[in-house]
C-alpha positions in Angstrom: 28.0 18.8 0.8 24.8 20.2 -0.8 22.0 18.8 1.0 19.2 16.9 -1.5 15.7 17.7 -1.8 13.2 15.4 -0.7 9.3 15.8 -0.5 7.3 13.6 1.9 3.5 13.3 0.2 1.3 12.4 2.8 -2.3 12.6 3.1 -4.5 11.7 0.4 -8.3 11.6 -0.6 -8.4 8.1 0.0 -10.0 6.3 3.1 -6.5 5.4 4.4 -6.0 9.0 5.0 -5.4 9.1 8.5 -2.8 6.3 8.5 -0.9 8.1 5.7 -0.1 11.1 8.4 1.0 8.6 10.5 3.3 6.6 8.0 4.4 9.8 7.0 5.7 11.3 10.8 7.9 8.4 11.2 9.4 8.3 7.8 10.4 12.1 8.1 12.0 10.9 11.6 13.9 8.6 9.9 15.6 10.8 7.1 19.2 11.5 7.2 18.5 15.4 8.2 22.4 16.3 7.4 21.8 14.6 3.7 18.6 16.1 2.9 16.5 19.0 2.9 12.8 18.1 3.7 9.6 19.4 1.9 6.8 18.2 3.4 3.1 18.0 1.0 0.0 17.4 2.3 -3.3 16.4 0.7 -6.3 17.0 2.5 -9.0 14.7 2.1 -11.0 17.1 0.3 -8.0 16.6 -2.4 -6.1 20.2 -1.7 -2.8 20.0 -2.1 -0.6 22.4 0.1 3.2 23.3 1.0 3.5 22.6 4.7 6.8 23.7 7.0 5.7 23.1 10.7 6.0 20.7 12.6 5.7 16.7 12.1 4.0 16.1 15.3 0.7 18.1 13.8 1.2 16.1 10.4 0.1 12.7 13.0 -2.5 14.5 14.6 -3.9 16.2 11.7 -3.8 19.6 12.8 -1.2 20.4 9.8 -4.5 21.6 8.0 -4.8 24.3 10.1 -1.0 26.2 9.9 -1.8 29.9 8.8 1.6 29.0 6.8 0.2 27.0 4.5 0.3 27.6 1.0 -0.8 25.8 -2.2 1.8 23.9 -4.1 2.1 20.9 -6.7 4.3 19.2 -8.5 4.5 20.1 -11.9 4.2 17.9 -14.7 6.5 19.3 -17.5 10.6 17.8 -16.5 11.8 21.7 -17.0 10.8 22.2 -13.7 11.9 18.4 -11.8 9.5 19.4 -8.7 6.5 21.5 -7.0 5.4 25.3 -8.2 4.3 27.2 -4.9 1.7 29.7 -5.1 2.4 32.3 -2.7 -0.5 34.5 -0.4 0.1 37.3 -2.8 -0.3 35.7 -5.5 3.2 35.4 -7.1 4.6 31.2 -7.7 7.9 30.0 -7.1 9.5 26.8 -8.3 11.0 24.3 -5.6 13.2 21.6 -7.3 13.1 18.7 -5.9 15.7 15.6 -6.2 13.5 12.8 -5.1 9.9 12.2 -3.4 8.6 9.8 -0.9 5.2 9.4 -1.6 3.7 8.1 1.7 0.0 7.7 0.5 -2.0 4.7 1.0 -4.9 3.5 -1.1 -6.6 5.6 -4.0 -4.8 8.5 -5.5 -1.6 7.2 -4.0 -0.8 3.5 -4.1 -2.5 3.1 -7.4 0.0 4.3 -9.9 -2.2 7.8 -10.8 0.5 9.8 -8.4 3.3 7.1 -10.0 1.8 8.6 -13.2 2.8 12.0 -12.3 6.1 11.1 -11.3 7.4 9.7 -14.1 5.5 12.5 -16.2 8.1 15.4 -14.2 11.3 12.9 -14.4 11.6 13.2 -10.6 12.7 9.7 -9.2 10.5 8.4 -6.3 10.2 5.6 -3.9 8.2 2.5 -4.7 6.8 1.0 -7.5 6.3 1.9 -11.0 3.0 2.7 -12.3 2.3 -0.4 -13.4 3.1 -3.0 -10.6 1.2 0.1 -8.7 -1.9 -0.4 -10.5 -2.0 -4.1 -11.0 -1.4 -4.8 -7.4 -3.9 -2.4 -5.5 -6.5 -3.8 -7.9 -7.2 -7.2 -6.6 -8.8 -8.9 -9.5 -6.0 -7.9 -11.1 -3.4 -9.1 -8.9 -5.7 -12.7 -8.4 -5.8 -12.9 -12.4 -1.6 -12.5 -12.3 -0.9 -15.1 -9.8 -2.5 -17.4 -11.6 -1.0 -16.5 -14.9 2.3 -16.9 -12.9 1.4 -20.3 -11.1 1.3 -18.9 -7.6 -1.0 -20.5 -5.0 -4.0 -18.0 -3.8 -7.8 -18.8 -2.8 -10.1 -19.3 -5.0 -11.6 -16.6 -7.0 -14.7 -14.9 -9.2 -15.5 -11.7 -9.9 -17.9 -9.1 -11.6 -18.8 -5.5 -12.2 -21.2 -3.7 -9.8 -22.7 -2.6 -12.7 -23.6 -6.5 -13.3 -24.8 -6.7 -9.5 -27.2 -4.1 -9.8 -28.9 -5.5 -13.1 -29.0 -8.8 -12.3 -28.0 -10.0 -8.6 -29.5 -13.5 -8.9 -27.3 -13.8 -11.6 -23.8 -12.8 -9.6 -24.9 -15.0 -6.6 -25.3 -18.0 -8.7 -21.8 -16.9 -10.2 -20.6 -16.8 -7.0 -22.3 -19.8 -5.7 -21.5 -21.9 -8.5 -17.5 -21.2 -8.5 -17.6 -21.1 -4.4 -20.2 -23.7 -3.5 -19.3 -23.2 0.1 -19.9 -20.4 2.8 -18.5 -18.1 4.4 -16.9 -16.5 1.5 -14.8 -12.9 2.0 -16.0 -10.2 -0.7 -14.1 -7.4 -1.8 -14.0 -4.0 -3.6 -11.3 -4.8 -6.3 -9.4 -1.4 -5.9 -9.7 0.2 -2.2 -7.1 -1.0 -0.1 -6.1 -1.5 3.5 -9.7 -3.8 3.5 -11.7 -1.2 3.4 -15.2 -2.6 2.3 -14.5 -6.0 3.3 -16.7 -8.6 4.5 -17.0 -11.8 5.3 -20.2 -13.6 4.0 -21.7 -16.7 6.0 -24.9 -17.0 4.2 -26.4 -16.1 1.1 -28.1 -13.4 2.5 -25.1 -11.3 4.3 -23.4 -12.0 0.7 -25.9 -10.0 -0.9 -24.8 -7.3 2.1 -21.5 -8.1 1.6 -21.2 -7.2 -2.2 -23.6 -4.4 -1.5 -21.2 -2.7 1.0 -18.2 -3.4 -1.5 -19.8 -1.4 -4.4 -19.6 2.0 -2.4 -15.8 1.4 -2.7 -15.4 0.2 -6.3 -17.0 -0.8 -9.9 -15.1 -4.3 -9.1 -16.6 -7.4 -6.8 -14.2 -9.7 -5.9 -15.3 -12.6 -4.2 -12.5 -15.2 -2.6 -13.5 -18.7 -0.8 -12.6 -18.2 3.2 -9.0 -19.7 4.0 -8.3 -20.9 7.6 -4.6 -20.9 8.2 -2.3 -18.4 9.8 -1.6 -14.9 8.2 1.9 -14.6 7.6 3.9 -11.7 6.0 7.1 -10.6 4.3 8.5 -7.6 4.1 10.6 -6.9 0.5 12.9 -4.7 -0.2 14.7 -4.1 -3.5 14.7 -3.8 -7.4 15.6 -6.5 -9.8 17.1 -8.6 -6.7 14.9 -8.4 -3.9 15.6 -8.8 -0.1 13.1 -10.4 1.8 12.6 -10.3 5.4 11.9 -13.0 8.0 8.3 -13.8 7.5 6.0 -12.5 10.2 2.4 -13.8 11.8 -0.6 -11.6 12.8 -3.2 -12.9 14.7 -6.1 -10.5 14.1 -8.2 -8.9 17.2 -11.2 -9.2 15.0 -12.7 -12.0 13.0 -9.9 -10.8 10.6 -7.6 -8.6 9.7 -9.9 -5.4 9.0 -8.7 -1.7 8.8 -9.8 -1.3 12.7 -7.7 -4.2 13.3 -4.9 -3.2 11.0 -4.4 0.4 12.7 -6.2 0.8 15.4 -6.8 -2.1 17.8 -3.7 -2.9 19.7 -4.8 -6.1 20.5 -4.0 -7.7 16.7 -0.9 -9.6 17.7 2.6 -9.8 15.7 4.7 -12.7 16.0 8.2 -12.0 14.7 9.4 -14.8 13.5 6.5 -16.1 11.8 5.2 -19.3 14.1 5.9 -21.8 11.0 8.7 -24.8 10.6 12.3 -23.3 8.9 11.0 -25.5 5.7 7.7 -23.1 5.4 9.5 -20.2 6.3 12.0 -20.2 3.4 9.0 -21.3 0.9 7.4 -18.2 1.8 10.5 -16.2 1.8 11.0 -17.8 -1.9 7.2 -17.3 -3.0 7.0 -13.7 -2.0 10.3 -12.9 -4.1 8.7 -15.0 -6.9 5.3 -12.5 -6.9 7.4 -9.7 -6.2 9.4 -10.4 -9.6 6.2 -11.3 -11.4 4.3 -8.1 -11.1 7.1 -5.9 -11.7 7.6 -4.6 -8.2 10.4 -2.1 -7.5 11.7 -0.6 -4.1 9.0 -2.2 -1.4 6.2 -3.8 -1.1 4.6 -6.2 1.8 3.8 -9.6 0.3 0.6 -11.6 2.8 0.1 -15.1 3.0 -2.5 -17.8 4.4 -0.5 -20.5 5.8 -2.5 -23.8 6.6 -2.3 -26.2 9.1 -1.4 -28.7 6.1 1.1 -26.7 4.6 -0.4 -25.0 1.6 0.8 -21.9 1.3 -1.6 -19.0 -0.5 -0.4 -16.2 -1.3 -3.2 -13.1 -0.7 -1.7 -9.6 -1.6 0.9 -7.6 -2.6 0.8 -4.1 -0.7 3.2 -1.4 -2.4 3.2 0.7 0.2 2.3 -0.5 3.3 2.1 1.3 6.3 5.1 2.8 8.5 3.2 3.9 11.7 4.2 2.1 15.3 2.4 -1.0 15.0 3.0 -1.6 11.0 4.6 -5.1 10.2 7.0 -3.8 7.4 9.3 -1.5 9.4 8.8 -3.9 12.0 9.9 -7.2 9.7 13.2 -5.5 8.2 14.1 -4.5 11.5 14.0 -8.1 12.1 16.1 -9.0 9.6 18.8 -6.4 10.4 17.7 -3.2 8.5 16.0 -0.9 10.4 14.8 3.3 11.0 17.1 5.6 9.1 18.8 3.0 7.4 15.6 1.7 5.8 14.5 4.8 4.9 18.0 5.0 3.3 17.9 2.6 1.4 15.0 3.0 0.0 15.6 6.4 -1.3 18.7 5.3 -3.0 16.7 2.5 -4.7 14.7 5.4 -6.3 17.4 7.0 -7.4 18.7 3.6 -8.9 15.9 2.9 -11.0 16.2 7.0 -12.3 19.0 6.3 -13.6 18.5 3.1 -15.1 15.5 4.4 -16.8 17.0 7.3 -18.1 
């Protein structure tokens, strides 16, 4: 049997960079190796985009960048060619075709649907979601704006342009005062991911910090009323009939769940099962599957809750493609619920090819 081609995108320009390379060395670990050829693309933070073939232990540590081997390559847009054109040191190109990609890119450029774009441009199938449910969900005003179209449950919410910050502040902090009368409030760049640029504001004054810090990330401010409850999560897995996992818990080794505390700080603690009554857990289960539907999510996505001590359950996100690295809750989740390593990674290749061929 002719082995498939599959490129592995990892990388990125975004801030969730490093993470990528690390999502990336365990999904190449996980690929059938006597089903598919790997390719293996990295994007350097500087945005150059390069064929690499050593080994996946220097895509983790970073050191890919420097293989002498390296040589630039992208995908090409037009369908004639379904994959990357390779420029070669002397200058000649030659045309890879590829039979699927894995884009394993978190945050700008990546999760946002402008790599989904390019995709679907070159007909080659891919993992995750479409453009659209790419978009929609990494921008968080967005996302806020569809659960409530779509009658889901989620914290209380305003938002406004940095642009509108920066002419008039007093006038978005008695927005924000006015539709969250009480502190602390979280405040967010609408469209950076992983909460990068998040803050939690306990006063008027570290608001004004707060939506300060957010507008290096993005032209958005969203600002959210602070929820106390336990963060839960559910893994899902899936196209038009979603599986979802056994809902999860992290308590957070920070004040909350930051990037430091998402990636780096060991001491963030998962509970697998979720600590919640059977009653909670399946409303979750059935919520996530709802939002999933709702925004037109395909292949995977992590779906994060706020569960209170009174039962309310608020839904907070919708990740399309969450992280993979060793302490990441969605591998961790399905392997829960009986689908785990090469077999998720399986699956979710063949859900790209699924929705190819439904599309075509």
């Amino acid at each position: 049997m002719q082995k498939k081609h599959i490129a592995v995108i990892f990388g990125g320009k975004s801030s969730e960079h490093e993470v990528s390379r690390v999502s990336a060395a365990y999904v190449i670990s996980q690929i059938p190796a006597d089903q598919y050829e790997i390719i293996t693309i990295g994007i350097t933070k500087t945005g150059r985009w390069f064929l690499y073939t050593g080994s996946t232990e220097s895509i983790a540590d970073g050191s890919w960048e420097k293989d002498e081997n390296n040589r630039t390559a992208f995908i090409a847009p037009a369908p004639s060619v379904h994959g990357i054109i390779v420029v070669n040191k002397d200058g000649s190109t030659e045309k890879i075709h590829l039979d699927v990609v894995f884009p394993v890119l978190h945050g700008k450029n990546g999760e946002d649907g402008t790599l989904q774009g390019l995709l679907e441009m070159s007909e080659i199938p891919y993992v995750g979601c479409g453009v659209l449910a790419s978009a929609e969900c990494m921008d968080k005003v967005s996302t806020n704006i569809m659960f409530e179209h779509a009658g889901i449950d989620q914290a209380a919410f305003t938002w406004f342009y940095s642009s509108e910050y920066q002419s008039d502040p007093e006038k978005c902090i008695a927005q924000t005062e006015a539709a969250l009368p009480q502190y602390p409030v979280f405040v967010k760049p609408a469209n950076a991911g992983s909460s990068v640029g998040v803050s939690k504001a306990h006063s008027r004054e570290e608001l004004a910090a707060a939506i300060e810090k957010a507008a290096k990330e993005d032209s958005r401010i969203l600002i959210e009323e602070n929820i106390v409850g336990k963060e839960v999560e559910c893994a899902v897995l899936g196209n038009k009939e979603p599986f979802v996992s056994v809902p999860g818990q992290i308590a957070p080794a920070a004040e909350f769940y930051d990037y430091d505390a998402k990636y780096n700080n060991a001491a963030s603690k998962l509970y697998i099962p979720a600590q919640i009554s059977e009653t909670l857990s399946e409303q979750v289960r059935a919520i996530a599957a709802k939002a999933y539907l709702a925004l037109g999510c395909e292949g995977l996505s992590r779906v994060d809750f706020f569960v209170t001590d009174e039962g309310r359950i608020l839904l907070n996100e919708i990740n399309t493609l969450p992280g993979f690295t060793s302490i990441s809750m969605y591998p961790k989740l399905m392997a829960a619920s009986g689908i785990e390593g090469s077999q998720l990674i399986e699956k979710l290749i063949s859900l790209a090819f699924e929705r190819a061929e439904k599309n075509v």
